[in-house]
MIKEVEX-527128 format. One record per residue (C-alpha): x, y, z. Coordinates in Angstrom, 2 decimals. Each point is the difference from the previous one (the first is absolute). Layout:
<site east="X" north="Y" up="Z"/>
...
END
This chain:
<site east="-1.17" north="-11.88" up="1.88"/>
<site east="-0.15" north="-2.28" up="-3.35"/>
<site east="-2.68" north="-0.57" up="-1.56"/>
<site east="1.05" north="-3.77" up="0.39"/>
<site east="0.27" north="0.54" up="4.02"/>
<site east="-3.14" north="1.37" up="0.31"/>
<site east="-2.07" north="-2.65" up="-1.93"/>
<site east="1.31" north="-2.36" up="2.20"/>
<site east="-1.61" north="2.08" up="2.73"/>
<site east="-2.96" north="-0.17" up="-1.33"/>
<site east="0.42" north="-3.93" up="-0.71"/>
<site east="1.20" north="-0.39" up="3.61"/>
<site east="-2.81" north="2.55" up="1.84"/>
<site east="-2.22" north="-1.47" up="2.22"/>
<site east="-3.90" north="-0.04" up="0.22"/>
<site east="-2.24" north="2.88" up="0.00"/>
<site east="0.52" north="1.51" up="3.42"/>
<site east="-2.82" north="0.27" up="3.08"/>
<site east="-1.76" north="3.64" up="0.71"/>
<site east="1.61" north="-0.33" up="3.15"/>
<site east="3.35" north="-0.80" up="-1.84"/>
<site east="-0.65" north="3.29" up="-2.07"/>
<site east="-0.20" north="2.46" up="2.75"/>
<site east="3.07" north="-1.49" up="1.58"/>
<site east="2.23" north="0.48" up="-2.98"/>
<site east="-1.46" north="3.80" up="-0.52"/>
<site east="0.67" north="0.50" up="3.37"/>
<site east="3.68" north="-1.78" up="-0.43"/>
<site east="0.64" north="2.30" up="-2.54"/>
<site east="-0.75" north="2.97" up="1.78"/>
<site east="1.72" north="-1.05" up="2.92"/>
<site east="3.14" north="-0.42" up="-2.10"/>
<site east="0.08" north="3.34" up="-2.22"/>
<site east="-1.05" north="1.81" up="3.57"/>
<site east="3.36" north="-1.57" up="1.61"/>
<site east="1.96" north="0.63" up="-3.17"/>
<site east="-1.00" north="3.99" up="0.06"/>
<site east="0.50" north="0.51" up="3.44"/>
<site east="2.90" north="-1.11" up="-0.04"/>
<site east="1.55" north="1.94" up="-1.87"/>
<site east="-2.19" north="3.08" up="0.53"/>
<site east="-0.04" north="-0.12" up="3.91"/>
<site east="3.28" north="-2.23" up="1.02"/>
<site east="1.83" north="1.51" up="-2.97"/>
<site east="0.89" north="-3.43" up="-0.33"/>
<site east="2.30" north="-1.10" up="-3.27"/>
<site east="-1.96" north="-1.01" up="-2.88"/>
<site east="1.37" north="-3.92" up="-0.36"/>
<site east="-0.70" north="-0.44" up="3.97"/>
<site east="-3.56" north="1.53" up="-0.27"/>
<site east="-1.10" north="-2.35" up="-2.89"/>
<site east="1.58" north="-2.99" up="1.38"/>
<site east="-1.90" north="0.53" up="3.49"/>
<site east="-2.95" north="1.19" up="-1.66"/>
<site east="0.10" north="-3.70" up="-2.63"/>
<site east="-0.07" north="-1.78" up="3.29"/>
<site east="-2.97" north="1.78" up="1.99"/>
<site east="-1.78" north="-0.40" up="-3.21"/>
<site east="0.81" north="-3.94" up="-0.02"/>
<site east="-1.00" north="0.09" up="3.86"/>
<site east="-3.11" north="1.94" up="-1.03"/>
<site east="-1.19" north="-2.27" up="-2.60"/>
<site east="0.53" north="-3.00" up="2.29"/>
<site east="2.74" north="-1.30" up="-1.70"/>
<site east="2.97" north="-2.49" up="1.68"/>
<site east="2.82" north="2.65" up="0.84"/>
<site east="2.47" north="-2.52" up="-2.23"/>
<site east="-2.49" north="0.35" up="-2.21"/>
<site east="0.35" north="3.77" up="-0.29"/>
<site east="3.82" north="0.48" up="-0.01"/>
<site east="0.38" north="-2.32" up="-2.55"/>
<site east="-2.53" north="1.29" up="-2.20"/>
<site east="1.70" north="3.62" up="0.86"/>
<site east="3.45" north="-1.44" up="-0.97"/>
<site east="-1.38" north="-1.93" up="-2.84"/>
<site east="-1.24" north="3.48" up="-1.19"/>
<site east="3.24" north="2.32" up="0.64"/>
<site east="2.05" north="-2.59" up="-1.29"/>
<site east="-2.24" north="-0.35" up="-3.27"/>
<site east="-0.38" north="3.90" up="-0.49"/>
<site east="3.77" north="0.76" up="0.62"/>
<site east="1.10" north="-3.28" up="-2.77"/>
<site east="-2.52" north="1.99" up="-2.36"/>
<site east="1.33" north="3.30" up="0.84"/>
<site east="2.63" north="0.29" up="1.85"/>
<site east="3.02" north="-0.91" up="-2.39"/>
<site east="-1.91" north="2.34" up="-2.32"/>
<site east="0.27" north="2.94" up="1.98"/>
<site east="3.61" north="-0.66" up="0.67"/>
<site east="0.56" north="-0.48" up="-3.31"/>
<site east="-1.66" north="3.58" up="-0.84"/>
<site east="1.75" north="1.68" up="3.42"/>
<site east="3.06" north="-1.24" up="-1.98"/>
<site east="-0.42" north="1.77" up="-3.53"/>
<site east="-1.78" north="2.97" up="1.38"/>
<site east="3.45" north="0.50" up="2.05"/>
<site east="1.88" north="-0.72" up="-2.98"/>
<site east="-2.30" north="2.87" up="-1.70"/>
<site east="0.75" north="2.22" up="2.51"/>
<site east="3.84" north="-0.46" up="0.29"/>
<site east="0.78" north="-0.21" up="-3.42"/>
<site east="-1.56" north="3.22" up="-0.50"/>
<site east="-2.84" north="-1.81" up="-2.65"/>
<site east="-2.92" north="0.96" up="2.65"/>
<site east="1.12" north="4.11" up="-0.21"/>
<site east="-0.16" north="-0.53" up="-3.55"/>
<site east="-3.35" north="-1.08" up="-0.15"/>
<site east="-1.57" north="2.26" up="2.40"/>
<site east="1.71" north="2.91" up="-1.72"/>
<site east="-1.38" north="-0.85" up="-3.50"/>
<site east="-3.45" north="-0.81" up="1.21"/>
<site east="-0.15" north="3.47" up="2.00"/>
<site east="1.25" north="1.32" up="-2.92"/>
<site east="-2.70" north="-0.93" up="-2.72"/>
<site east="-2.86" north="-0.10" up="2.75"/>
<site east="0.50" north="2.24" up="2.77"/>
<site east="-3.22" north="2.09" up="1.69"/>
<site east="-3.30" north="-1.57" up="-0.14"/>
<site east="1.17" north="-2.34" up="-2.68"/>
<site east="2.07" north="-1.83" up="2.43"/>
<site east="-2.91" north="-2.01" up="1.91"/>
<site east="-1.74" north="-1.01" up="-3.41"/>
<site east="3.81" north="-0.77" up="-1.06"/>
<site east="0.12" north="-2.54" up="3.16"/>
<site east="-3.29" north="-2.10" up="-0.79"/>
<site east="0.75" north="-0.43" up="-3.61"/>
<site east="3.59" north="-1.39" up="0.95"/>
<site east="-1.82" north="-2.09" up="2.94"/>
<site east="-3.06" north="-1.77" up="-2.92"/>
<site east="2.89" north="-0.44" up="-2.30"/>
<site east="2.19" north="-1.66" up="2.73"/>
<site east="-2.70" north="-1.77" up="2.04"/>
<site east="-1.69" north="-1.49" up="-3.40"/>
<site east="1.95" north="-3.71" up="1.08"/>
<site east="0.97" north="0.38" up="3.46"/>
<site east="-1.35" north="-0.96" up="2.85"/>
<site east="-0.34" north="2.95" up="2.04"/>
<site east="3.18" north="-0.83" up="2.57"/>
<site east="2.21" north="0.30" up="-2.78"/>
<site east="-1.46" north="2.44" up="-1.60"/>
<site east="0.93" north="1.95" up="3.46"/>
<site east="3.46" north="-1.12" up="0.03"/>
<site east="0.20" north="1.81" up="-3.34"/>
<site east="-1.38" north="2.99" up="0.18"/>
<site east="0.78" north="1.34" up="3.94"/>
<site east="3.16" north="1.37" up="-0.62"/>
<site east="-0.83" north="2.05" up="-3.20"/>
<site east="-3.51" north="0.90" up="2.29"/>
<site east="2.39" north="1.50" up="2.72"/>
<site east="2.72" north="1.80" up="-1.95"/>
<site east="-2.89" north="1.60" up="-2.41"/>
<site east="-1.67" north="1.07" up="3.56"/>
<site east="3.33" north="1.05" up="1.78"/>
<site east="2.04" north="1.91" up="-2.94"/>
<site east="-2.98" north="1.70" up="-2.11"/>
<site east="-1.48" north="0.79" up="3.66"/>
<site east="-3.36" north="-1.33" up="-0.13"/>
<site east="-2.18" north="-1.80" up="2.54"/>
<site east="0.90" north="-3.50" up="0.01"/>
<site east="-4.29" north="-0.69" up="0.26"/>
<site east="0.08" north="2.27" up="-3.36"/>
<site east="2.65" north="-2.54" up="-1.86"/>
<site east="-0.62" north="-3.18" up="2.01"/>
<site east="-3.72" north="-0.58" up="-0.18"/>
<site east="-0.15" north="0.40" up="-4.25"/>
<site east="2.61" north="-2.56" up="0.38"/>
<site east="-1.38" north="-2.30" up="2.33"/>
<site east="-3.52" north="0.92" up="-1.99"/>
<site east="1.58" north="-1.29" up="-3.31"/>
<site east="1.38" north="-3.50" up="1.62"/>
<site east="-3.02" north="-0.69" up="1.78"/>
<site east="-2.73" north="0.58" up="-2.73"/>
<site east="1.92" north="-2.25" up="-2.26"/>
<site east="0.52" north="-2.85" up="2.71"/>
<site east="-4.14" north="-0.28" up="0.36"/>
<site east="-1.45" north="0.87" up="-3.77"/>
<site east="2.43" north="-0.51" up="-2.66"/>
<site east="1.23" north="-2.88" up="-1.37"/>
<site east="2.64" north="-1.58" up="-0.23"/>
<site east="0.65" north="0.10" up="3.28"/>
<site east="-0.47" north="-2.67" up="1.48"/>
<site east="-3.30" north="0.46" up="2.56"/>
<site east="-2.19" north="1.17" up="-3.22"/>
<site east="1.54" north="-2.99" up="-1.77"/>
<site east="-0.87" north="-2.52" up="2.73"/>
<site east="-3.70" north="1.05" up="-0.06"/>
<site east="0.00" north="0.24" up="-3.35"/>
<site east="0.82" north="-3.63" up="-0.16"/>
<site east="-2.61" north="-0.68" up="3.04"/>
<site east="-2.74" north="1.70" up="-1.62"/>
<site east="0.71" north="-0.97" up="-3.81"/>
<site east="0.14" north="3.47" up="-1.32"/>
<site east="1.28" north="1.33" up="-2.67"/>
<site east="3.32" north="1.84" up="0.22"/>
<site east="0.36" north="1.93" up="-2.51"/>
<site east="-3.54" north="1.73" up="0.73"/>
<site east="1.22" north="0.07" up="3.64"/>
<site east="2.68" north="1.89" up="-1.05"/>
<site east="-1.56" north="2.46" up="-1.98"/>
<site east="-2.72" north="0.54" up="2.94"/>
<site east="2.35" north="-0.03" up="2.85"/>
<site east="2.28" north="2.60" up="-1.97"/>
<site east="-3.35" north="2.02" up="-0.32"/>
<site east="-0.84" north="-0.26" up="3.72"/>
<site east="3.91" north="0.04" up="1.02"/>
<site east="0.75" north="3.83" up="-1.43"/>
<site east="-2.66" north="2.42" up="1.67"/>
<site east="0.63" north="-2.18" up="2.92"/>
<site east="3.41" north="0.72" up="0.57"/>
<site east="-0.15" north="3.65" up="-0.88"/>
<site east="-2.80" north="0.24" up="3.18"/>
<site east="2.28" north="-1.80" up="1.86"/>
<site east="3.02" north="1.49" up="-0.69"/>
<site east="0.73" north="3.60" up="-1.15"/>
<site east="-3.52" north="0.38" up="1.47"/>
<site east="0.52" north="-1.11" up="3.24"/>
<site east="3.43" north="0.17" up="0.43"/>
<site east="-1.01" north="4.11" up="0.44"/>
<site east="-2.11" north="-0.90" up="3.12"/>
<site east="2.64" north="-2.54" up="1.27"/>
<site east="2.56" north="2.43" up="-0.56"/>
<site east="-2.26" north="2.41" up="2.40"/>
<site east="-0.77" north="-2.91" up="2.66"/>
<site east="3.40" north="-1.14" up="0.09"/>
<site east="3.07" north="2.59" up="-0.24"/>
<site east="3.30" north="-2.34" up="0.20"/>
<site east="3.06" north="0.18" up="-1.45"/>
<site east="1.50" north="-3.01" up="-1.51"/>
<site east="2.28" north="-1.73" up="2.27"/>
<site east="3.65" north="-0.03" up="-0.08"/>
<site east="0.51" north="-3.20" up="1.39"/>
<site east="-1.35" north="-1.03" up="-3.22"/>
<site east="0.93" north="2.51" up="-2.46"/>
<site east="2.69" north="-1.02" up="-2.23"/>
<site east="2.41" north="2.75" up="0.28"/>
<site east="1.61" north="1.91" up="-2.90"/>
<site east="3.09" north="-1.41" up="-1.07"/>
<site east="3.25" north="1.34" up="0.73"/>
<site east="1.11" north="3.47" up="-1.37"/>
<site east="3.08" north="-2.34" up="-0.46"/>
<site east="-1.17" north="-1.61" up="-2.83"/>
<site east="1.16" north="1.15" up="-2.97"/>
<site east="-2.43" north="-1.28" up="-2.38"/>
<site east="-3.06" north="-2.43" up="0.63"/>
<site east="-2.17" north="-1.97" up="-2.21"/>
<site east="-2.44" north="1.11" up="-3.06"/>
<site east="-3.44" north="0.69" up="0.52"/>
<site east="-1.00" north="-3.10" up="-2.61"/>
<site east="2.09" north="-2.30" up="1.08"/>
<site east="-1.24" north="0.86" up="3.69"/>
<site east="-3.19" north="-0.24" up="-1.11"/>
<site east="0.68" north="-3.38" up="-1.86"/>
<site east="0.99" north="-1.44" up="3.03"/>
<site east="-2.49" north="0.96" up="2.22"/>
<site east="-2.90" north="-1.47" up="-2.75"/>
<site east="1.63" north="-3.11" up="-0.44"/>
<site east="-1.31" north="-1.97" up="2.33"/>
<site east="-3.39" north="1.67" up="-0.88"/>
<site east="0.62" north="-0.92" up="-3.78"/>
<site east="0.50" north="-3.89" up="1.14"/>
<site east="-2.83" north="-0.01" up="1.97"/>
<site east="-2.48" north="1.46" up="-2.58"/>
<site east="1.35" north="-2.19" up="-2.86"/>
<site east="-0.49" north="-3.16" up="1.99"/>
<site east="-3.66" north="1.07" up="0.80"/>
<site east="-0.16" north="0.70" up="-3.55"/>
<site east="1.09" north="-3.74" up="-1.18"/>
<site east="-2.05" north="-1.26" up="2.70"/>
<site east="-3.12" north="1.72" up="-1.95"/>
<site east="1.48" north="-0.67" up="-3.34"/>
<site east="1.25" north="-3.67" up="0.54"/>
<site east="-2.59" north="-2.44" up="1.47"/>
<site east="2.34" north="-3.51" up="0.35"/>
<site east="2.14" north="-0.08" up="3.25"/>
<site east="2.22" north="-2.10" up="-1.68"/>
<site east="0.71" north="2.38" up="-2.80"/>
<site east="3.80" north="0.67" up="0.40"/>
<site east="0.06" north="3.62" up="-0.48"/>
<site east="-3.18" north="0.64" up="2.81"/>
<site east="2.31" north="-2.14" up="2.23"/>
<site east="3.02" north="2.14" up="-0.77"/>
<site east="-2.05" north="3.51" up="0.97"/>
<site east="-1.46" north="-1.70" up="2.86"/>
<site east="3.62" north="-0.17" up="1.31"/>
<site east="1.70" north="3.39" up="-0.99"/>
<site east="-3.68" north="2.01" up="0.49"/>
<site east="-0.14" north="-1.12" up="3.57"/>
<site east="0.41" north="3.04" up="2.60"/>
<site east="2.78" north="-1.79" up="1.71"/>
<site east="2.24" north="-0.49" up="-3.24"/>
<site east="-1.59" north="3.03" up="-1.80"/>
<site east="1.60" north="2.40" up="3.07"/>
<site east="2.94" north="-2.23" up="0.70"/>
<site east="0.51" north="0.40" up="-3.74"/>
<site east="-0.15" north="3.97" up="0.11"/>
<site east="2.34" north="-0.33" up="3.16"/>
<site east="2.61" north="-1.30" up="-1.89"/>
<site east="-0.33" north="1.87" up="-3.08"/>
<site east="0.15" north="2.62" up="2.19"/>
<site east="3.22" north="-0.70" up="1.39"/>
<site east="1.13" north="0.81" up="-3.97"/>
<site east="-2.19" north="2.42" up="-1.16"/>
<site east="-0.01" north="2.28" up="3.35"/>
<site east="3.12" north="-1.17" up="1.84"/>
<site east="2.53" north="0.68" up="-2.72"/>
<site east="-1.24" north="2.93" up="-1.18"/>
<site east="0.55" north="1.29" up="3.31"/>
<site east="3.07" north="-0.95" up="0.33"/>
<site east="-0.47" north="-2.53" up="2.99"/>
<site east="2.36" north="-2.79" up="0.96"/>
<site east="-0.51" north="-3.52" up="0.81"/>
<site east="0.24" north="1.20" up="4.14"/>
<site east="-2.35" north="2.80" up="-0.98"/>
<site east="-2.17" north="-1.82" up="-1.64"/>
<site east="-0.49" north="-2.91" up="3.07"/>
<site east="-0.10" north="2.95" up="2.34"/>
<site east="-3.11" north="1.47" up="-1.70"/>
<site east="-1.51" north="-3.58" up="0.60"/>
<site east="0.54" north="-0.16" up="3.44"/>
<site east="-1.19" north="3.29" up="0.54"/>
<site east="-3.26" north="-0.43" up="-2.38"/>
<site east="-1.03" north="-2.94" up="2.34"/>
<site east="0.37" north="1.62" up="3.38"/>
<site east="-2.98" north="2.47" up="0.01"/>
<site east="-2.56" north="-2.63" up="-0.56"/>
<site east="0.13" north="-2.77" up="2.99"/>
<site east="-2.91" north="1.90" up="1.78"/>
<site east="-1.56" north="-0.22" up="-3.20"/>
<site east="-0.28" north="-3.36" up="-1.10"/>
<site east="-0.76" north="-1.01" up="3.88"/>
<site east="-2.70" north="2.39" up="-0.12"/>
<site east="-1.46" north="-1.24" up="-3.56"/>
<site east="0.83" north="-3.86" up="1.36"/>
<site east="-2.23" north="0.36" up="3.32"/>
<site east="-3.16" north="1.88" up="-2.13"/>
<site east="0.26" north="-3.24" up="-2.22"/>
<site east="-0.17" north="-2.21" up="3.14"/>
<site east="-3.09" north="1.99" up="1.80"/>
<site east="-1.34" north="-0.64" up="-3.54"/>
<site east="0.92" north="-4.01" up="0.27"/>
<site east="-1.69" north="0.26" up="3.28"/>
<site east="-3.04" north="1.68" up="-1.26"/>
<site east="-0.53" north="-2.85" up="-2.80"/>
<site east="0.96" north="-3.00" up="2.30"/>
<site east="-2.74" north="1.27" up="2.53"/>
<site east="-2.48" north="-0.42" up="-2.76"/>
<site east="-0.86" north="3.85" up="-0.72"/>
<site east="0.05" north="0.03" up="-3.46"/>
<site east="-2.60" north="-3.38" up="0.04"/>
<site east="-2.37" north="1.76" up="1.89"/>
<site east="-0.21" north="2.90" up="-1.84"/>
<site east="-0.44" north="-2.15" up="-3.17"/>
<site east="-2.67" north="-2.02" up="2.18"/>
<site east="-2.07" north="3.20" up="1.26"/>
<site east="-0.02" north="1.27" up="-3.42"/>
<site east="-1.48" north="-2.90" up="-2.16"/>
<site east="-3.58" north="1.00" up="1.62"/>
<site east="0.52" north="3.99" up="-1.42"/>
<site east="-2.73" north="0.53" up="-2.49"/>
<site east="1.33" north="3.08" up="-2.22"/>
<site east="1.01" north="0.63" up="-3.52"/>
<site east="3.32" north="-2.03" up="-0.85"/>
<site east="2.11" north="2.51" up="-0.91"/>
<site east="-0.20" north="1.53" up="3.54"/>
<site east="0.00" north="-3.14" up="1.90"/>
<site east="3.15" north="-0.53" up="-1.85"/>
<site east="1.51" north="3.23" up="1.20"/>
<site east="-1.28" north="-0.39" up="3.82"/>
<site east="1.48" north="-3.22" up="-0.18"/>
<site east="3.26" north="0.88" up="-0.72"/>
<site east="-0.34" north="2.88" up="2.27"/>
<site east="-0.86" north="-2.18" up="3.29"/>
<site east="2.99" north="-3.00" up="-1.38"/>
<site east="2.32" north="3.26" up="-0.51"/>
<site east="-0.75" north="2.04" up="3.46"/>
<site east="0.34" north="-3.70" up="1.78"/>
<site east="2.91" north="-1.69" up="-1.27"/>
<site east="2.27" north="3.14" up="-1.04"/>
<site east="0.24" north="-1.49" up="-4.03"/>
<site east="-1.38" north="1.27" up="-3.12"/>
<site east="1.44" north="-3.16" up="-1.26"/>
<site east="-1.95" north="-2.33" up="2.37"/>
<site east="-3.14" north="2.25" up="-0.21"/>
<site east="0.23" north="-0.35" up="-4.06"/>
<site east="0.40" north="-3.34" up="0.23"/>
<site east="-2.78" north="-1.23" up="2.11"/>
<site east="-2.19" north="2.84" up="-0.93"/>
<site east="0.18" north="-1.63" up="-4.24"/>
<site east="-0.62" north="-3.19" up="1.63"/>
<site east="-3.38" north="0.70" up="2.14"/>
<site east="-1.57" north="1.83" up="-3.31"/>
<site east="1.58" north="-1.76" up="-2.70"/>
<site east="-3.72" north="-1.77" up="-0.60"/>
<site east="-1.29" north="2.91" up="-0.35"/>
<site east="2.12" north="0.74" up="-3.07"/>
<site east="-1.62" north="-2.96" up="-1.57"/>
<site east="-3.13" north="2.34" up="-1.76"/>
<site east="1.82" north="3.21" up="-0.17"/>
<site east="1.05" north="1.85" up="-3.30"/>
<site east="3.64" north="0.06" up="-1.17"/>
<site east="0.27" north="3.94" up="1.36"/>
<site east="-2.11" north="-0.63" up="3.59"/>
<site east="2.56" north="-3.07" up="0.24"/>
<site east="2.91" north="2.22" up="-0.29"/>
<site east="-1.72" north="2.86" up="2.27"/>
<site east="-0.39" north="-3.22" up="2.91"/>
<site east="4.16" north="-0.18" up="-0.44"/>
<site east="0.20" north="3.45" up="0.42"/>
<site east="-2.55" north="0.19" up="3.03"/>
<site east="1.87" north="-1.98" up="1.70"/>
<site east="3.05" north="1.40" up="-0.31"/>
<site east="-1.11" north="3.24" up="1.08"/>
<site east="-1.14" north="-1.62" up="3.63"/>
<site east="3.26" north="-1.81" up="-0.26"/>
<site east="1.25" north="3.62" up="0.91"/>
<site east="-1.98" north="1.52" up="3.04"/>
<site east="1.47" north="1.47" up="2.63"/>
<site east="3.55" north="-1.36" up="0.63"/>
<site east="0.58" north="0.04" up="3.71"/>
<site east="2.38" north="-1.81" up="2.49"/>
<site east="-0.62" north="-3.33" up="-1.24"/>
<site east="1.34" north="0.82" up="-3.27"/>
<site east="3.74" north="-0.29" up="-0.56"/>
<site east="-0.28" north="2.90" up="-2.86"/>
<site east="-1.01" north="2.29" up="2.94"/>
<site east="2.99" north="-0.77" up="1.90"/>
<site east="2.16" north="0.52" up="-3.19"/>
<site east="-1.63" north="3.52" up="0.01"/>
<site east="0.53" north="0.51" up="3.38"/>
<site east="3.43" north="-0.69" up="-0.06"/>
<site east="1.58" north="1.37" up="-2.89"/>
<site east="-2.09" north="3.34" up="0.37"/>
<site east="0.94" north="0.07" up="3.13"/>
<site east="-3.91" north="0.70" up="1.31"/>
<site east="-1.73" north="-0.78" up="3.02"/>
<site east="-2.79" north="-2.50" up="0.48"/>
<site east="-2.54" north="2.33" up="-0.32"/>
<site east="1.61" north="2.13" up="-2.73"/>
<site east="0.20" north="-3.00" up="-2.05"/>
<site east="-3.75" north="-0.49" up="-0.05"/>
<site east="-1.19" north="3.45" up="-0.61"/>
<site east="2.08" north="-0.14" up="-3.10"/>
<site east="0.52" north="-3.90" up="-1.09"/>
<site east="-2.67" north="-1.33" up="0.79"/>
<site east="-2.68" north="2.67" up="-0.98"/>
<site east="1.97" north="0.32" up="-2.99"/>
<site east="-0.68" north="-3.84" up="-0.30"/>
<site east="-3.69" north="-0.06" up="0.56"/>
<site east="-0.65" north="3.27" up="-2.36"/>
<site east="1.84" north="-2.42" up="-2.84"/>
<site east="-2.85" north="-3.22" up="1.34"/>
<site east="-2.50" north="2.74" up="0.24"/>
<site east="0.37" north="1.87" up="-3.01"/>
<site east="1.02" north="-3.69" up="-2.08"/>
<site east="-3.09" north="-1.42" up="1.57"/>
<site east="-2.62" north="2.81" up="-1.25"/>
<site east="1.34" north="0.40" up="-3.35"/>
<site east="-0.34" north="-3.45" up="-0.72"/>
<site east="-3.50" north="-0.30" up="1.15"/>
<site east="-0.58" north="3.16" up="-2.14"/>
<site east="1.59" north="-2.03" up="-3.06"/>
<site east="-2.18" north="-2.80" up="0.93"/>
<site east="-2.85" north="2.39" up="-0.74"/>
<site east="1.03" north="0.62" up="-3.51"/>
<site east="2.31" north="-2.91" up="-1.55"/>
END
């Protein structure tokens, strides 16, 4: 969700809800995770059914209008799968390109060349920070999955022991370091500083992605033995090719759209007029949509030829980059609409009521905040959002550093456990190929270590900056 969508939530929420009101929507949104997990744990029901049944009996629950709840549901998929969806076909696309063209083998080779053993893990979250610095975490994703699960599948390590320093890297960047976009909105809604934000969320960012990374990824590993699925796995290319692209001019492709993305965040900081001609210009080509449409066509050039491929070659690796991922984007479309449902119902108000009467240190109402926004409504981006907004007062007699700490505090809650509500534990889910349950005893403890451990240090900071 936009930060412009969800102040007009806020503009357009209603009055401070009734006790009674309160215990309804709790109950609501137990009702409608309950349905959603049974579901698919009992019935062995498909993903996209189970969230679109569960949307409703949440709607039902919280005494909404049924009309009311399926068109807040398909206001929802429809708004998550516009923001995502032609993103991840656009990354299905060049990751097949990758992987046909022979570019993909290349890459995997060198990297398990120069950082095979124990390196490999550490390897994985350093690519992941670098990569996830000016994504938003779906993209991010879209990026780095089939690298994740040709590293796992041809250097023969768990897929926990290379995906979760990944997944790690993306994460702790999306919540703490600008500028991405959910530190940068509550930077603006708090008035902090953002170069000082930087400098602290950097500080708090690396010991809490080693923890919850090459750290954990040993237990996760241990908890959950999978290989990586082949119905994702990009598949080496044909021992018919006889030649197949350079590792830097692989590698130049694949950061390209990263590149565009990061130097448009860095105008954005650097240029402060929205009519200045060259922000406008980076605000187009730094997009995610033309940043990876960009790399897809570049692609065609810098990956296709190389390999040799035709103009029928070429169109067949399209059509069969797009196939794997219907379930996919249904899946991530219905989590966004249980999500719609969840807001329209008037969960993330109450939470935001409840906690105005909280009488604890601001820093850690900050964090709880976001934590109670975030385990509600499925969005770090919505729980950032209204989280800056409830304690942005309270930035008004804070220093420069405890400013940039509130930022960070809230980002960290932003984080907490990612469960079925979330459409980043769907994307998981899917393209790991997990279960329900695997999926939280390795995403989403791997995302409340990152709140945890974010939380703490910056409380600890607080202590001594």
């Amino acid at each position: 969700m936009t930060r412009l969508s969800v102040e007009m939530l806020a503009a357009d929420a209603p009055a401070p809800i009734t006790s009674a009101g309160h215990a309804q929507l709790g109950i609501a949104v137990l009702v409608g995770i309950a349905v959603i997990v049974l579901l698919i744990t009992k019935f062995k029901l498909h993903a996209f059914l189970a969230l679109t049944i569960g949307s409703l009996a949440l709607g039902a629950a919280a005494g909404a209008p049924l009309d009311k709840a399926i068109t807040s549901f398909t206001t929802g998929l429809g708004s998550t799968v516009a923001g995502v969806g032609v993103l991840i076909a656009l990354g299905a696309i060049l990751g097949k390109l990758l992987a046909d063209s022979g570019g993909a083998d290349q890459i995997v080779d060198t990297i398990l060349a120069k950082a095979g053993g124990r390196a490999m893990p550490w390897a994985m979250v350093l690519i992941a920070s670098v990569i996830g610095l000016p994504l938003f975490f779906e993209v991010g994703i879209v990026l780095l999955i089939p690298v994740v699960l040709m590293v796992a599948k041809r250097g023969n390590y768990s897929l926990m022991r290379i995906g979760i320093p990944a997944l790690a890297g993306l994460s702790v960047m999306h919540g703490l370091v600008p500028p991405h976009p959910g530190p940068l909105v509550a930077i603006d809604a708090v008035k902090a500083n953002l170069g000082v934000t930087l400098a602290l969320g950097i500080l708090v960012a690396i010991p809490t992605v080693i923890i919850a990374g090459p750290l954990f990824s040993k237990v996760a590993a241990r908890w959950v033995d999978v290989p990586a699925p082949d119905r994702m796995l990009p598949q080496r290319a044909s021992e018919e090719l006889e030649r197949r692209p350079g590792f830097g001019a692989t590698l130049a492709t694949v950061l390209l759209p990263v590149v565009l993305m990061l130097a448009k965040a860095l105008v954005d900081i650097v240029v402060d007029d929205v009519t200045d001609t060259t922000q406008r210009v980076f605000d187009v080509v730094g997009s995610p949509l033309i940043a990876l449409l960009a790399a897809v066509i570049v692609g065609f050039f810098t990956l296709g030829r190389p390999a040799g491929f035709t103009k029928e070659r070429l169109q067949r690796t399209v059509d069969q980059g797009l196939l794997p991922i219907a379930g996919i984007l249904l899946i991530v479309g219905a989590g966004g609409g249980f999500k719609q449902t969840l807001i329209d119902s008037g969960v993330g108000r109450m939470i935001l009521d409840v906690s105005q009467d909280w009488s604890i240190p601001a820093l850690l109402l900050a964090w709880l905040i976001a934590v109670a926004i975030r385990l509600a409504t499925g969005s770090a981006t919505v729980a950032t959002v209204s989280a800056a907004g409830l304690v942005a007062p309270l930035a008004a007699d804070m220093s420069t550093t405890h400013t940039a700490l509130l930022v960070l505090a809230i980002g960290a809650g932003s984080l907490f456990f990612s469960h079925v509500n979330d459409a980043g534990f769907w994307l998981v889910k899917e393209y790991f190929g997990l279960s329900v349950g695997q999926t939280v005893k390795t995403w989403s403890v791997m995302e409340t270590i990152i709140s945890v451990v974010a939380g703490g240090l910056v409380l600890l900071l607080s202590l001594v900056v």
